[in-house]
C-alpha positions in Angstrom: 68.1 3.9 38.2 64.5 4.6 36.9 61.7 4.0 39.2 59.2 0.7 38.2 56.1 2.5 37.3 53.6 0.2 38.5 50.1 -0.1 36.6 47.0 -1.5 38.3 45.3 -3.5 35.5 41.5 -3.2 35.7 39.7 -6.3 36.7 38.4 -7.8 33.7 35.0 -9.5 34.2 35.4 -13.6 34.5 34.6 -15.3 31.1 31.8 -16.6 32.6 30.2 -13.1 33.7 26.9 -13.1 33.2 25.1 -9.7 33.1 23.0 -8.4 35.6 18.9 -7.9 35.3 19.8 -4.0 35.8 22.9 -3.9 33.4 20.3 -5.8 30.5 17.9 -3.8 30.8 19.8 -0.7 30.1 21.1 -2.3 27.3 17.3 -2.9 26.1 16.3 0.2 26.9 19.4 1.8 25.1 18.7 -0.4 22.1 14.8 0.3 22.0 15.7 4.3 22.2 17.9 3.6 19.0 15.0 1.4 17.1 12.5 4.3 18.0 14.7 7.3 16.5 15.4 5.6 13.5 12.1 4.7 13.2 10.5 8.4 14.0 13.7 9.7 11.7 12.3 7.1 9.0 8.9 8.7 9.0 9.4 11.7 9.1 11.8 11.8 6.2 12.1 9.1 4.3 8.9 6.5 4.0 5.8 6.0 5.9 2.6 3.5 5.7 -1.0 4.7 4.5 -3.8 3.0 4.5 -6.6 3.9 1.7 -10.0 4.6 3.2 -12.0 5.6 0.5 -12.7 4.5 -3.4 -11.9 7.5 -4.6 -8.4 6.0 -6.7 -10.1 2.8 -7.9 -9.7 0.6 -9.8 -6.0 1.6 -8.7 -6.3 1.3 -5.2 -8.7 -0.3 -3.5 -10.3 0.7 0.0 -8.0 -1.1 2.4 -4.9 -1.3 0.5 -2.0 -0.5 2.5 0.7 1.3 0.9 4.2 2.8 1.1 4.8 6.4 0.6 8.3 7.6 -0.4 9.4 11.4 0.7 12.8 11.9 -0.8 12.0 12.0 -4.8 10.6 15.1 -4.4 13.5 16.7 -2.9 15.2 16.4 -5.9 12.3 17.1 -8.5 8.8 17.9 -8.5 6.1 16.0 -8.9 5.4 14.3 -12.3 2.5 13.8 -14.2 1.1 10.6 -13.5 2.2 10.3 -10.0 -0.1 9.0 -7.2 0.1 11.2 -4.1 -0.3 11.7 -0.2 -1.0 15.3 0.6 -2.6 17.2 3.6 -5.8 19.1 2.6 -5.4 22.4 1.7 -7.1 25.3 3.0 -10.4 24.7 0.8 -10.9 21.8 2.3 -9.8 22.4 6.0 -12.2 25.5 5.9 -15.1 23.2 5.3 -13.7 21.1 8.2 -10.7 18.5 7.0 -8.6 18.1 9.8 -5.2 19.7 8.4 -3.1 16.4 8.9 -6.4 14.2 7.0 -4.4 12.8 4.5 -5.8 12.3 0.5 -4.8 10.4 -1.8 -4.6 11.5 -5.9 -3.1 11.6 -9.2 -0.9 14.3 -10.6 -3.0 15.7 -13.6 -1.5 19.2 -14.3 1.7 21.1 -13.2 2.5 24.3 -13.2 1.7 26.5 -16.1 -0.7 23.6 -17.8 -3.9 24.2 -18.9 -6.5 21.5 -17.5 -10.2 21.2 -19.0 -12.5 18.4 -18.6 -15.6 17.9 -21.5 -17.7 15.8 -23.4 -16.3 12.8 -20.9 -13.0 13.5 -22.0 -10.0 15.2 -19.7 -8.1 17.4 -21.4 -4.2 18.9 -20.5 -3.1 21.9 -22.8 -5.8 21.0 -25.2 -4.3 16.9 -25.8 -6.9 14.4 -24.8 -5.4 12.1 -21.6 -5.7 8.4 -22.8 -6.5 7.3 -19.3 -6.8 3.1 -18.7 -6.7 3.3 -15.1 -9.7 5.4 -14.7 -12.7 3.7 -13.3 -15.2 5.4 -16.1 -15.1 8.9 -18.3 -16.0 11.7 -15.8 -19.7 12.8 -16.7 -18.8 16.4 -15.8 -17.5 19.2 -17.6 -14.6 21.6 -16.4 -14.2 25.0 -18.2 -10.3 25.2 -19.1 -7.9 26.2 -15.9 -4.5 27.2 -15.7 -2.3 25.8 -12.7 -0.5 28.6 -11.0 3.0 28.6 -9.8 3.9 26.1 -7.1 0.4 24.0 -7.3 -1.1 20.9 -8.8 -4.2 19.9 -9.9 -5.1 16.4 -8.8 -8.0 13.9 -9.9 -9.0 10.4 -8.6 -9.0 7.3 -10.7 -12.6 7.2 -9.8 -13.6 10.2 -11.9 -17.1 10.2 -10.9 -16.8 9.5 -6.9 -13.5 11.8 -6.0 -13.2 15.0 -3.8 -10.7 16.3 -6.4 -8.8 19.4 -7.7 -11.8 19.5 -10.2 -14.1 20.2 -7.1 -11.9 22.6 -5.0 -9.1 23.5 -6.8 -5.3 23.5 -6.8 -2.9 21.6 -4.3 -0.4 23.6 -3.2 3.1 22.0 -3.5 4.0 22.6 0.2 0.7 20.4 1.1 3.0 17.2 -0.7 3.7 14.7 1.7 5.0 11.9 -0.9 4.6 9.8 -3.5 2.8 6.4 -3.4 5.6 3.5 -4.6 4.7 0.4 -4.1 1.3 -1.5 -2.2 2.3 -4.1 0.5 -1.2 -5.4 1.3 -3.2 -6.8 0.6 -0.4 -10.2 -0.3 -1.8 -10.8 -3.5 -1.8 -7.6 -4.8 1.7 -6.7 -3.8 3.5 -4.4 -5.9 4.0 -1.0 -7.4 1.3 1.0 -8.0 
């Protein structure tokens, strides 16, 4: 005859267990560690919020405007014409003392292998006029024709005639992309894309 294997059964906690102080607050502490790493993951790789600080996009964005910046798009295809985006400074900039990670704000004007020219108030992409309604006013410079090299951008502000712009220091390198502007969530009653 077999031997009765006998099991101890672990206590199970009364239905009416409450939870200690200690025992909750590992469980917050647990669950605030979790909200954090999603939240730094998040940022880093997938959306973040700016704020605009200067006029240099109006009438398009507005000084205050708070918007969301998506980072995956570009992972899949490179910037477009027409896109507004967030990018660090590049080196032009940083050398006259832009902190590297002092974000700007602009609009895609010319990729890679376009020719960009500004004259007679008019900008000008492989020799087509840009019909451009969400510029503030014409630029009143001129900008001898440029060609965009490999893996760079060349950027303007909406505010022709008040932004720190490709057409001042150059090309954006692609690797100084942090993402594309997608929609504005303040202030309330301007919500939307942009």
């Amino acid at each position: 005859m077999k031997s009765e294997e006998k099991t101890e059964a672990k206590p199970s906690k009364p239905q009416n267990y409450e939870k200690s102080f200690w025992e909750k607050t590992k469980e917050n502490l647990v669950i605030l560690a979790i909200a954090l790493g999603l939240s730094l993951l998040i940022r880093t790789l997938i959306a973040e919020p700016r704020f605009i600080p200067s006029d240099s996009m109006f009438p398009t964005l507005e000084i205050g405007d708070r918007l969301v910046i998506e980072k995956v798009s570009y992972y899949f295809r490179p910037p477009q014409f027409g896109d507004i985006i967030v990018f660090n400074p590049p080196s032009q900039l940083q050398e006259i003392g832009y902190a590297a990670d002092q974000a700007f704000i602009k609009r895609v004007i010319g990729q890679p292998g376009q020719v960009v020219e500004v004259k007679k108030g008019q900008v000008y992409v492989d020799d087509q006029p840009l019909f451009e309604r969400y510029i503030a006013e014409e630029p009143n410079y001129q900008l001898l024709p440029v060609k965009v090299p490999e893996n760079s951008y060349f950027v303007m502000g909406d505010n022709r005639n008040d932004s720190n712009d490709s057409h001042v220091w150059g090309f954006l390198p692609k690797e100084n992309i942090i993402g594309r502007a997608v929609f504005r969530f303040w202030p309330i009653e301007r919500f939307g894309g942009v």
